[in-house]
N, CA, C and O atoms as a GROMACS GRO file, in nm:
protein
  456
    1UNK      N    1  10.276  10.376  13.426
    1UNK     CA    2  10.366  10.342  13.316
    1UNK      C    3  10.285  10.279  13.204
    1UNK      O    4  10.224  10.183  13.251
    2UNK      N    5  10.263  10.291  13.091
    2UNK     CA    6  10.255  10.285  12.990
    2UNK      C    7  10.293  10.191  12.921
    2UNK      O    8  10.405  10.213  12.875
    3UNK      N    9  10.228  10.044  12.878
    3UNK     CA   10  10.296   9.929  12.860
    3UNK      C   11  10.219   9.933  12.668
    3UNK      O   12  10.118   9.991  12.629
    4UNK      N   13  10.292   9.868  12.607
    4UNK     CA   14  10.240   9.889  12.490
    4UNK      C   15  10.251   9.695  12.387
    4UNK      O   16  10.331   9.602  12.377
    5UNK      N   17  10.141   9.725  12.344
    5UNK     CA   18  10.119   9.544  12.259
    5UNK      C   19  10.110   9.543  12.126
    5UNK      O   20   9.992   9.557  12.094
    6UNK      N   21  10.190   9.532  12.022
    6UNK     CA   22  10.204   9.532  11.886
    6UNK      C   23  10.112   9.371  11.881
    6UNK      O   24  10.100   9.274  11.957
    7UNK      N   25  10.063   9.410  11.752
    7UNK     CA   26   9.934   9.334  11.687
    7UNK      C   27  10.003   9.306  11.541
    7UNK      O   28  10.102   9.372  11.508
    8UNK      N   29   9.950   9.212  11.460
    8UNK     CA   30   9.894   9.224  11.318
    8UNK      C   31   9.984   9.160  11.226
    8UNK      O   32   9.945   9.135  11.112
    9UNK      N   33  10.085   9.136  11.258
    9UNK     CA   34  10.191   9.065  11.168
    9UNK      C   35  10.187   8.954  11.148
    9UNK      O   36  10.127   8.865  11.208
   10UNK      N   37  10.288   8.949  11.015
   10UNK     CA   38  10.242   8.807  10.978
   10UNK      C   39  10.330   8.739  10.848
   10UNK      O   40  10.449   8.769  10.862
   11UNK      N   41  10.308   8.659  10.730
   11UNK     CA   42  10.347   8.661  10.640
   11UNK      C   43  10.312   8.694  10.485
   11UNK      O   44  10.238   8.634  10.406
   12UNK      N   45  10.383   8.800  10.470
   12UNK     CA   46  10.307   8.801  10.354
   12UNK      C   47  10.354   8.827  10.177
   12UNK      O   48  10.443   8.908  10.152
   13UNK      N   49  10.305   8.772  10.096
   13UNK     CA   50  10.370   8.798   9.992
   13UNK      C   51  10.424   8.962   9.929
   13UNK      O   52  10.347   9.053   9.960
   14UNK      N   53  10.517   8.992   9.865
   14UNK     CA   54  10.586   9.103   9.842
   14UNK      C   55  10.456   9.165   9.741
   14UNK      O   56  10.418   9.094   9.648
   15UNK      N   57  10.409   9.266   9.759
   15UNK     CA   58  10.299   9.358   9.707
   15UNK      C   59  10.195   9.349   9.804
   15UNK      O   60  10.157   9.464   9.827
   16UNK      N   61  10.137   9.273   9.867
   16UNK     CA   62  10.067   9.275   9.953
   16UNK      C   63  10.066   9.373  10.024
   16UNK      O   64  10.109   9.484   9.991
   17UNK      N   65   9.995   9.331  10.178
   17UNK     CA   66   9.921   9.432  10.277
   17UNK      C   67   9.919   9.376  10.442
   17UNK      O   68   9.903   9.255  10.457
   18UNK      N   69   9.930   9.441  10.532
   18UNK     CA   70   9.948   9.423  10.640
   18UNK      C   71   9.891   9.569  10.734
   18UNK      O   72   9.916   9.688  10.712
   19UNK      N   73   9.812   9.511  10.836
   19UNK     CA   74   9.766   9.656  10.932
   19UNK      C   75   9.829   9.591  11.031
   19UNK      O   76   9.825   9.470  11.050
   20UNK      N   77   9.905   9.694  11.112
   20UNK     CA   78   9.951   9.670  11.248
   20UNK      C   79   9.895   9.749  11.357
   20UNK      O   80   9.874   9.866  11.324
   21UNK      N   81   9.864   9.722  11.474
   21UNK     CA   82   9.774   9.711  11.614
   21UNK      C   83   9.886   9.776  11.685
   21UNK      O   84   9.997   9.731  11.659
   22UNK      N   85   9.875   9.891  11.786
   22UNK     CA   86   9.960   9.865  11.923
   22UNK      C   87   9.872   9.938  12.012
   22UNK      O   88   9.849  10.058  12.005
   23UNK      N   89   9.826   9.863  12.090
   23UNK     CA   90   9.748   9.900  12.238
   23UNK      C   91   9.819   9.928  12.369
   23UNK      O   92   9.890   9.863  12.445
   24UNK      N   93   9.766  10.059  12.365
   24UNK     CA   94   9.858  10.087  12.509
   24UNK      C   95   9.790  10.035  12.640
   24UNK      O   96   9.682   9.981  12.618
   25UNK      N   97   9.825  10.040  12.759
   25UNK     CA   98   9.758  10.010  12.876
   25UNK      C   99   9.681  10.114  12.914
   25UNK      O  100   9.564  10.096  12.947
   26UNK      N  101   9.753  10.266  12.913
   26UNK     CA  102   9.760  10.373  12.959
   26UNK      C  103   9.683  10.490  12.834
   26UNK      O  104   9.673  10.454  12.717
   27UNK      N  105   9.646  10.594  12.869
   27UNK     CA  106   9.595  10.703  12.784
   27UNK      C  107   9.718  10.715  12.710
   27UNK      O  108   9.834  10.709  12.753
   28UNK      N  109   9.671  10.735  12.573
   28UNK     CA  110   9.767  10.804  12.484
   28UNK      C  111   9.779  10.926  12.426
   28UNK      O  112   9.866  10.953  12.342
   29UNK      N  113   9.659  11.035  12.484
   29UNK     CA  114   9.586  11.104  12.450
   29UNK      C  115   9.732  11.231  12.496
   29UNK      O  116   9.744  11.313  12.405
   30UNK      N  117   9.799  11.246  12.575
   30UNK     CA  118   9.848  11.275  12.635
   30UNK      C  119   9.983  11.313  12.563
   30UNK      O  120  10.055  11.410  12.589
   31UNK      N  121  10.001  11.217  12.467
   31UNK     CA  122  10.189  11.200  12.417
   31UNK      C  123  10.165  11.267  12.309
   31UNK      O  124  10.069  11.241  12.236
   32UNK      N  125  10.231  11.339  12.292
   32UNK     CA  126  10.214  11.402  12.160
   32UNK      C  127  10.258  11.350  12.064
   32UNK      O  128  10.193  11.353  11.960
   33UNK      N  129  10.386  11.284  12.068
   33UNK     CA  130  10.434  11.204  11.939
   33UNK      C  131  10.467  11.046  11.956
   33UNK      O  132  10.554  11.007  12.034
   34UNK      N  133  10.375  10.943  11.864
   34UNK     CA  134  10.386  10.823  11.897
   34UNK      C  135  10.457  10.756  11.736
   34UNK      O  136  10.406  10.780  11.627
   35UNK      N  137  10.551  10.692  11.751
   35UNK     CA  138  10.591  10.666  11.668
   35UNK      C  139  10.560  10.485  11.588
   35UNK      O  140  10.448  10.443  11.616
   36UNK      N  141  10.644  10.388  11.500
   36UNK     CA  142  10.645  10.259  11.486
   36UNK      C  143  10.780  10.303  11.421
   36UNK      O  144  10.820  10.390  11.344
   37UNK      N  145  10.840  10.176  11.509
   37UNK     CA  146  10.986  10.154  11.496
   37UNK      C  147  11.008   9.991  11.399
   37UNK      O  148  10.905   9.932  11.370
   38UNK      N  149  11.102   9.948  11.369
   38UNK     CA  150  11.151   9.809  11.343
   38UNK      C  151  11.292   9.784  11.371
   38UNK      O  152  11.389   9.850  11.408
   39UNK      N  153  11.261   9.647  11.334
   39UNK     CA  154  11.454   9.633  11.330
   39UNK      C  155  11.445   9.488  11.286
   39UNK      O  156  11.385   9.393  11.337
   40UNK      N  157  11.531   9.499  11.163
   40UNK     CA  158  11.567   9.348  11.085
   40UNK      C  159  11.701   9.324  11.111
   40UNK      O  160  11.805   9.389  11.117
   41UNK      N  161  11.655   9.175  11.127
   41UNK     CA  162  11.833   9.123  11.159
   41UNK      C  163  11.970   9.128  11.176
   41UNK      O  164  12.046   9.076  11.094
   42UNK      N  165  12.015   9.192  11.287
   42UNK     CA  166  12.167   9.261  11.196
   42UNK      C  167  12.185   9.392  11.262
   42UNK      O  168  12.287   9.444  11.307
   43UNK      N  169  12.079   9.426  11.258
   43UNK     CA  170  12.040   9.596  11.170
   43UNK      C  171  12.000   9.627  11.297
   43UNK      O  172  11.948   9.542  11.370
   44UNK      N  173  12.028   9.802  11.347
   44UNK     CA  174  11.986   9.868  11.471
   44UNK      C  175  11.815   9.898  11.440
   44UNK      O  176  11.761   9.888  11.330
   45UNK      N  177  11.745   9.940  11.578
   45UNK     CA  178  11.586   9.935  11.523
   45UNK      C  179  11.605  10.090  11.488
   45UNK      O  180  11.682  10.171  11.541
   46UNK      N  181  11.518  10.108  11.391
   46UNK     CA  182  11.493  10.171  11.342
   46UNK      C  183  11.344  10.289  11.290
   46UNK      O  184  11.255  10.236  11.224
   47UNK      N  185  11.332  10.418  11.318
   47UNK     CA  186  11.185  10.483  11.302
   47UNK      C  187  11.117  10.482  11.159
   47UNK      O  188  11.141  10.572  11.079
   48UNK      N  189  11.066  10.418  11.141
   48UNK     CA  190  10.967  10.440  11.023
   48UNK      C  191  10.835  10.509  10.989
   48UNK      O  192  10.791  10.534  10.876
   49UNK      N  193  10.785  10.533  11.099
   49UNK     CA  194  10.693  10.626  11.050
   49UNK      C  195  10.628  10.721  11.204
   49UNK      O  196  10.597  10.646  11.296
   50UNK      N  197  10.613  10.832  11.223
   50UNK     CA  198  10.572  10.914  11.334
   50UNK      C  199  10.412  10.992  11.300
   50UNK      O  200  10.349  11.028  11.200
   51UNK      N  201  10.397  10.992  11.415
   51UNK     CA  202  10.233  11.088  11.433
   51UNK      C  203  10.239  11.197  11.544
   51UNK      O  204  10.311  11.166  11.638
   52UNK      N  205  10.183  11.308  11.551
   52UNK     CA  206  10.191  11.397  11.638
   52UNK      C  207  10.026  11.381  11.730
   52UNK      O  208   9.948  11.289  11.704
   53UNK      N  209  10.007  11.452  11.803
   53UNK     CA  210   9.914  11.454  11.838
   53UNK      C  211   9.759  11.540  11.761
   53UNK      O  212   9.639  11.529  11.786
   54UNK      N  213   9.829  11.617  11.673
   54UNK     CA  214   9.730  11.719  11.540
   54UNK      C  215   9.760  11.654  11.390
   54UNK      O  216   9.763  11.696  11.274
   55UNK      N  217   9.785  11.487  11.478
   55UNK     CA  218   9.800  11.424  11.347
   55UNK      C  219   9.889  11.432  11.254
   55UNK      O  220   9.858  11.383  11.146
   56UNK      N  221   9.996  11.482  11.266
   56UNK     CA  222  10.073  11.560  11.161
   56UNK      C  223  10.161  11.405  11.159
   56UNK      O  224  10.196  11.344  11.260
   57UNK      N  225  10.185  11.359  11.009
   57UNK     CA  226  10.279  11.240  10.985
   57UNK      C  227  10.423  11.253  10.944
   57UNK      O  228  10.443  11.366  10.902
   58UNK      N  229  10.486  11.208  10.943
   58UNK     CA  230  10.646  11.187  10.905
   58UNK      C  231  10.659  11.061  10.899
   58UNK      O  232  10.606  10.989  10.984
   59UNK      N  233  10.767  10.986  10.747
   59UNK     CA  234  10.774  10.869  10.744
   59UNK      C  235  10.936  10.878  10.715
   59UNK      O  236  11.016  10.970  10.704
   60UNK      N  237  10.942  10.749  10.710
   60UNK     CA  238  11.145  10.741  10.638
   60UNK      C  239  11.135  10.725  10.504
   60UNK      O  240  11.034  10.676  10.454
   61UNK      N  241  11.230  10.761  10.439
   61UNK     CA  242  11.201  10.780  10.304
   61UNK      C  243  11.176  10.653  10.248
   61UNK      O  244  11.128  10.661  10.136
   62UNK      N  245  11.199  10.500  10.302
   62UNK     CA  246  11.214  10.356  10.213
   62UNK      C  247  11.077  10.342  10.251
   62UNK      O  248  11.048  10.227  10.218
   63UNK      N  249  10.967  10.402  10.308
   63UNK     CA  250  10.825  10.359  10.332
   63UNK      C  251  10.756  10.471  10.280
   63UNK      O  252  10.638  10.438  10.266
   64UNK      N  253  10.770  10.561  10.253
   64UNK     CA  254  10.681  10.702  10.213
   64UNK      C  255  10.625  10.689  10.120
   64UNK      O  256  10.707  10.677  10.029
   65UNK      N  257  10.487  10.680  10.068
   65UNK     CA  258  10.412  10.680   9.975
   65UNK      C  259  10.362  10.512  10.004
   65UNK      O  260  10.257  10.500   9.940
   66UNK      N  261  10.395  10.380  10.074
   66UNK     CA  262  10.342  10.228  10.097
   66UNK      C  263  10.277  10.273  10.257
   66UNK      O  264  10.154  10.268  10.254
   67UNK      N  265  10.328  10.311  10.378
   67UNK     CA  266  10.298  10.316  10.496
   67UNK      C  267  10.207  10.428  10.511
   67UNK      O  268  10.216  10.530  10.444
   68UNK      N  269  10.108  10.404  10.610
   68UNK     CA  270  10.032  10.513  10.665
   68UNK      C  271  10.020  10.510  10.826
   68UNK      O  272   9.980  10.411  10.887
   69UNK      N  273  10.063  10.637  10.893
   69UNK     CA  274  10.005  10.575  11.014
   69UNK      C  275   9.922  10.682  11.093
   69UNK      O  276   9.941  10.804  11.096
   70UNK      N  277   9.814  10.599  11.163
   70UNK     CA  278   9.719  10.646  11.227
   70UNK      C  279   9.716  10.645  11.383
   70UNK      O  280   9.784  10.575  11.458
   71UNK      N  281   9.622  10.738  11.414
   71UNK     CA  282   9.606  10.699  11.599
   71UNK      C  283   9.448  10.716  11.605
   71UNK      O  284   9.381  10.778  11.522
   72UNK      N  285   9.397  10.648  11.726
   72UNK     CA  286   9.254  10.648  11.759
   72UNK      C  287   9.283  10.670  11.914
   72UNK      O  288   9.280  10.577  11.995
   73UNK      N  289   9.312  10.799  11.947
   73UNK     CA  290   9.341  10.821  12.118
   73UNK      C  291   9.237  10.778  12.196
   73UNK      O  292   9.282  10.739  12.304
   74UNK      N  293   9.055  10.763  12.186
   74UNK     CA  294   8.985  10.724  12.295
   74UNK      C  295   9.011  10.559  12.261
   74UNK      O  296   8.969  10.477  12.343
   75UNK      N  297   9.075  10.515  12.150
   75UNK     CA  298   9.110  10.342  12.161
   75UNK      C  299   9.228  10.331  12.265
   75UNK      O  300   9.243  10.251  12.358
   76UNK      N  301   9.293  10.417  12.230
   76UNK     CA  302   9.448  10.389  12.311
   76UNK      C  303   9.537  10.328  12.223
   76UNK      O  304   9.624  10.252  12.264
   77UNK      N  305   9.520  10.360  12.083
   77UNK     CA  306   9.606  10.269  12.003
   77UNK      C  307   9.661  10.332  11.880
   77UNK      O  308   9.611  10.441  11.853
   78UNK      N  309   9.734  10.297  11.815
   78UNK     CA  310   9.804  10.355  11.713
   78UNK      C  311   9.838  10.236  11.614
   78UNK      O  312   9.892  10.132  11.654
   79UNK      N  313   9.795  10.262  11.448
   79UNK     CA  314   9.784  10.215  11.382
   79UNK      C  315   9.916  10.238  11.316
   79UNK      O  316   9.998  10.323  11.351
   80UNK      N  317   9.934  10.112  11.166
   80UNK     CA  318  10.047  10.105  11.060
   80UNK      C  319   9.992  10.028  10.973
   80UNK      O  320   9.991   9.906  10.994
   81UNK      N  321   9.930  10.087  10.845
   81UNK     CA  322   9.887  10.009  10.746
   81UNK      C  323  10.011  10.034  10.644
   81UNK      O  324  10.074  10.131  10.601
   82UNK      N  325  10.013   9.910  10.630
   82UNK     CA  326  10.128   9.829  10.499
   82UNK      C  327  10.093   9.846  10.357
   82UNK      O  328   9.991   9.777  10.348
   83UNK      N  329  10.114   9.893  10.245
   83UNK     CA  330  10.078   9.887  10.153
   83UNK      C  331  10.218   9.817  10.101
   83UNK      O  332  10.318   9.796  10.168
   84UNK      N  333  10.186   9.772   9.897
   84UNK     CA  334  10.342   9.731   9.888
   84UNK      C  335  10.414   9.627   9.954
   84UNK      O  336  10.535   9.629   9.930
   85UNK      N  337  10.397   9.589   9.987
   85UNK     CA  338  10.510   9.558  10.076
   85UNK      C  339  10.651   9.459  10.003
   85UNK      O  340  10.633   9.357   9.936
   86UNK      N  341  10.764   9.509  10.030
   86UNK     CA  342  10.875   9.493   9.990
   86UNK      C  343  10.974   9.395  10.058
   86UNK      O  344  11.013   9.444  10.163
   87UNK      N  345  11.032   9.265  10.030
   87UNK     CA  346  11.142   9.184  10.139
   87UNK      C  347  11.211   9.316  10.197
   87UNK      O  348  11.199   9.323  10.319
   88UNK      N  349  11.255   9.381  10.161
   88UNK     CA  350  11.328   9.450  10.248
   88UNK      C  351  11.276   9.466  10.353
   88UNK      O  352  11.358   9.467  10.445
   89UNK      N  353  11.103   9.490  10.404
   89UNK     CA  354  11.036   9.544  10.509
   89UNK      C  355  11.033   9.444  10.596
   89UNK      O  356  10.957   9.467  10.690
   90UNK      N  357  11.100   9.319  10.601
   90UNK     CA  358  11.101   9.226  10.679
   90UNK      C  359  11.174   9.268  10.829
   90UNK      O  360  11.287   9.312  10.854
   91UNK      N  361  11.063   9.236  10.913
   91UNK     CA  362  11.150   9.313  11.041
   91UNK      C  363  11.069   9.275  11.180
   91UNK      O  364  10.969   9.207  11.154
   92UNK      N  365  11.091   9.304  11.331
   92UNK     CA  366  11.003   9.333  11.359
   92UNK      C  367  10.946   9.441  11.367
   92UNK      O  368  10.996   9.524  11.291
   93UNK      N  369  10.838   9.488  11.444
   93UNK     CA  370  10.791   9.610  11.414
   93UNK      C  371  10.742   9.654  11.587
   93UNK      O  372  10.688   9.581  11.670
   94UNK      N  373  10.770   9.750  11.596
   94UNK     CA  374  10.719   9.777  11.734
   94UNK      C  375  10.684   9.932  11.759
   94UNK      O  376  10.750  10.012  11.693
   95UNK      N  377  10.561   9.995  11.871
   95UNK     CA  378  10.558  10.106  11.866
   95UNK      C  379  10.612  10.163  11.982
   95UNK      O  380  10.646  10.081  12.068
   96UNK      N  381  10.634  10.310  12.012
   96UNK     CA  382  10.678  10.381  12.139
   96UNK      C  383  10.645  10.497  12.107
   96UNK      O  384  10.594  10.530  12.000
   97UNK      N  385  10.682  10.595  12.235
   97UNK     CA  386  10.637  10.730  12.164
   97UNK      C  387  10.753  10.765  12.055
   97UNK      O  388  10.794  10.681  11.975
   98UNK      N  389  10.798  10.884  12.060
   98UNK     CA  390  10.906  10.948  11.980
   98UNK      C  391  10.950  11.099  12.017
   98UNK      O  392  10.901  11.210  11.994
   99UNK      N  393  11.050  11.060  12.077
   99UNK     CA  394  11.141  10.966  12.066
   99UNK      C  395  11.087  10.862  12.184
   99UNK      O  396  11.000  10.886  12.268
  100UNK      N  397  11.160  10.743  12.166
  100UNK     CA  398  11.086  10.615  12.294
  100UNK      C  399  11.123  10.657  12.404
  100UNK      O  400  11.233  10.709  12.423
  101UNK      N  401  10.977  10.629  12.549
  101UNK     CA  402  11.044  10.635  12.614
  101UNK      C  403  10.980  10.545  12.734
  101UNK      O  404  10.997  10.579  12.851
  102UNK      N  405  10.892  10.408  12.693
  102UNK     CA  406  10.847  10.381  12.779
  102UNK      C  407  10.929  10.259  12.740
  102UNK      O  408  11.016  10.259  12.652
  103UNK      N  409  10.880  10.117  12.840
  103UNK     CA  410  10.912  10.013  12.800
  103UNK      C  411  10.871   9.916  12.686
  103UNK      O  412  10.753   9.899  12.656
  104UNK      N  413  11.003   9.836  12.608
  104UNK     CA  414  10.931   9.836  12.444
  104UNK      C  415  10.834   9.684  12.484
  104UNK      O  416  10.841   9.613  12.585
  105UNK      N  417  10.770   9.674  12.396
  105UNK     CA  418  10.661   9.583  12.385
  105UNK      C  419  10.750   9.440  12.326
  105UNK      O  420  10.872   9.430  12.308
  106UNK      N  421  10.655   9.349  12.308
  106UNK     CA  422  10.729   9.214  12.254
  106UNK      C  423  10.753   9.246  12.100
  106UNK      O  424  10.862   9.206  12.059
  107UNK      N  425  10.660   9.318  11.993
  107UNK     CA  426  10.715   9.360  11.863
  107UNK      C  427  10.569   9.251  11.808
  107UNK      O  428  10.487   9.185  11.873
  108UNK      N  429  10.591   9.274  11.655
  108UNK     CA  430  10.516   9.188  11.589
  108UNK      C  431  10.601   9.184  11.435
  108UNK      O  432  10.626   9.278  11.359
  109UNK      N  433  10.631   9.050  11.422
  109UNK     CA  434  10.689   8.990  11.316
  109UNK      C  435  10.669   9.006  11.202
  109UNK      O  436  10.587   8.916  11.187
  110UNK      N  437  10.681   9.058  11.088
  110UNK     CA  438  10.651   9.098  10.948
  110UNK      C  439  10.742   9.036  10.897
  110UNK      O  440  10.858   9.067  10.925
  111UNK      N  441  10.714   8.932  10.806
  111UNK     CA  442  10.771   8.863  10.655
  111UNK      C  443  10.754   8.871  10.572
  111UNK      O  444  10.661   8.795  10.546
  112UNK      N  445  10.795   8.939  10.459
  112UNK     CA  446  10.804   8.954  10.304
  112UNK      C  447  10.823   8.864  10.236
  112UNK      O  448  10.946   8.854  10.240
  113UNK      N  449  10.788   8.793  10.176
  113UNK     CA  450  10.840   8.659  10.066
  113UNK      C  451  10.859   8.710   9.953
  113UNK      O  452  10.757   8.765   9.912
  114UNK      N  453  10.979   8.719   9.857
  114UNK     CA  454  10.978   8.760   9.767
  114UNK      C  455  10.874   8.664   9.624
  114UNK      O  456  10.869   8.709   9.510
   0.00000   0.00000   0.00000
């Protein structure tokens, strides 16, 4: 099973920058689609940005053109660099595949200050 550890969050002022970390236990080499999810207060979690295994990206439209995301399969990890960043993006942030299907990680906290 496949346990996964979100990294990198933090606080940061609105335009700023943030890279987010998630280390799996397990090969990732394997999943073809790994995604980063969030979810702010209130609010159901939500997919923000996906990777395939030939690399191929998909984002949600309120991050497309600020978010990038990457994978490094012999790391075991999958990246989320922040560009922009907007209060709205206040959330936590967590990864899984895509659609999820392992157990979710603790998340990592992202704050926007306007």
């Amino acid at each position: 099973q496949v346990q996964l550890v979100e990294s990198g969050g933090g606080l940061v002022q609105a335009g700023g920058s943030l890279r987010l970390s998630c280390a799996a236990s397990g090969s990732i080499f394997s999943i073809n689609a790994m995604g980063w999810y969030r979810q702010a207060p209130g609010k159901q979690r939500e997919l923000v940005a996906a990777i395939t295994s030939d690399t191929t990206t998909n984002y949600a439209d309120s991050v497309k053109g600020r978010f990038t995301i990457s994978r490094d399969n012999a790391k075991n990890t999958v990246y989320l660099q922040m560009n922009s960043l907007k209060p709205e993006d206040t959330a936590v942030y967590y990864c899984n595949a895509n659609p999820p299907r392992f157990p979710w990680g603790q998340g990592t906290q992202v704050t926007v200050s306007s």
